[in-house]
Structure formats: C-alpha cells, structure tokens
N, C-alpha and C positions, 0 to 999 in steps of 0.2 A: 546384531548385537543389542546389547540395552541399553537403555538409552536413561538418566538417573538425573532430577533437577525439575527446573520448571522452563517455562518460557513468558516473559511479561509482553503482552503483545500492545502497544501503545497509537492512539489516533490524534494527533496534535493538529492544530490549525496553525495556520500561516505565522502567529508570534511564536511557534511553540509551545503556546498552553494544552497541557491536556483534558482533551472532551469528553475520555472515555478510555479503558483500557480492557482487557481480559487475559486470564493467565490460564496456563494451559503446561499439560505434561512438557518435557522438553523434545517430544519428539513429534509432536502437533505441525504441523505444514503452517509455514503465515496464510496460504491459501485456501485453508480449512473452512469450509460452510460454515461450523463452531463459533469459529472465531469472528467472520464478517456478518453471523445474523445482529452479533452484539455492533458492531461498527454501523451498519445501514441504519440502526432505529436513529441515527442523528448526523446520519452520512445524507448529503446531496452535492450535488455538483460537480469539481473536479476533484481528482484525488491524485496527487503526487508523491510517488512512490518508487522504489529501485527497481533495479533490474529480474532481483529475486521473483515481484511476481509478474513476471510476462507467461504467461498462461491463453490461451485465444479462448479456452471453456467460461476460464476467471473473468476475461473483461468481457466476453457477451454475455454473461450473467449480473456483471456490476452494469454494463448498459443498458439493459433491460429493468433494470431497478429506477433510469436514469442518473445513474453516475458513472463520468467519465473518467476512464484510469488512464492517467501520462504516465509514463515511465521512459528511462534513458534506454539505449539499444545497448544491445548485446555486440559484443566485435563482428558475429557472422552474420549479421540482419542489413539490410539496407536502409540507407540514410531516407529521412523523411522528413518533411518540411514540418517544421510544428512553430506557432506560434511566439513570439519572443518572450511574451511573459509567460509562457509552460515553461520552455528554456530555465529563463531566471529560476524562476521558482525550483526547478529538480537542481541546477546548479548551486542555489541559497546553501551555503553551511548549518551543518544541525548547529542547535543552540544550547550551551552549557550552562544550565540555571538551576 
C-alpha cells in the first residue's frame, strides 16, 4: 500500500530535551541507517528505547559505534538481568512539555 505523511523521528536525553531530531517519509523504519547516521553524530553511551527497535543487526551496529541499546523485552524473549538504573530509566514516563 502507500503509505502518505511524514514521520518526526526524535533523540531526547534523560530531561526530555531534545538533542536532535530527523523527519522522514512516513514509511521510513525508526531503524533506518538515514535516520541513526543523523542520531550518532551526538549519540554516545546508553540509549534507552522501546521494544520497536530490537533488531540483533541494529544493536551490533549501534555497539560497534560504542553505543549501547537497552530496550524492554518483547513477551516471547527471555528475561534478563539488567541493571536497576536501565530498568528505571525505560520504565521513566515520557514527559509532556
């Protein structure tokens, strides 16, 4: 089908300010190369994000950059021990500002 619109793809830090953003067709993958060469020029460290991008190609290309992607599990994955402040953080409520 076709797909008609944009998509505003956003990279916020821990207050919710945004660092950086890129818009794209609305049928652009959030896990689109496009989209995360604009993300890495100011991307380092952890990156806390949904379930959308669990990908195994996505995170060994964001690790190899040295950025590590948390994300929550999916219902059929198995549980795995992660950090309490990873936890908090993907649990944090988005902020309305």
């Amino acid at each position: 089908g076709r797909c008609h619109g944009f998509k505003l793809h956003l990279l916020c830090n821990e207050m919710g300010d945004v660092l950086t953003f890129c818009l794209t067709p609305a049928n652009v993958d959030d896990r689109d190369p496009r989209v995360w060469r604009v993300f890495t020029k100011v991307l380092y460290g952890k990156v806390f994000a949904d379930k959308g991008y669990i990908k195994q190609e996505f995170f060994e290309n964001l690790f190899n950059q040295g950025i590590h992607l948390v994300h929550g599990l999916k219902s059929n994955m198995k549980n795995k021990l992660m950090p309490l402040w990873d936890k908090m953080m993907l649990l944090m409520p988005h902020r309305d500002s």
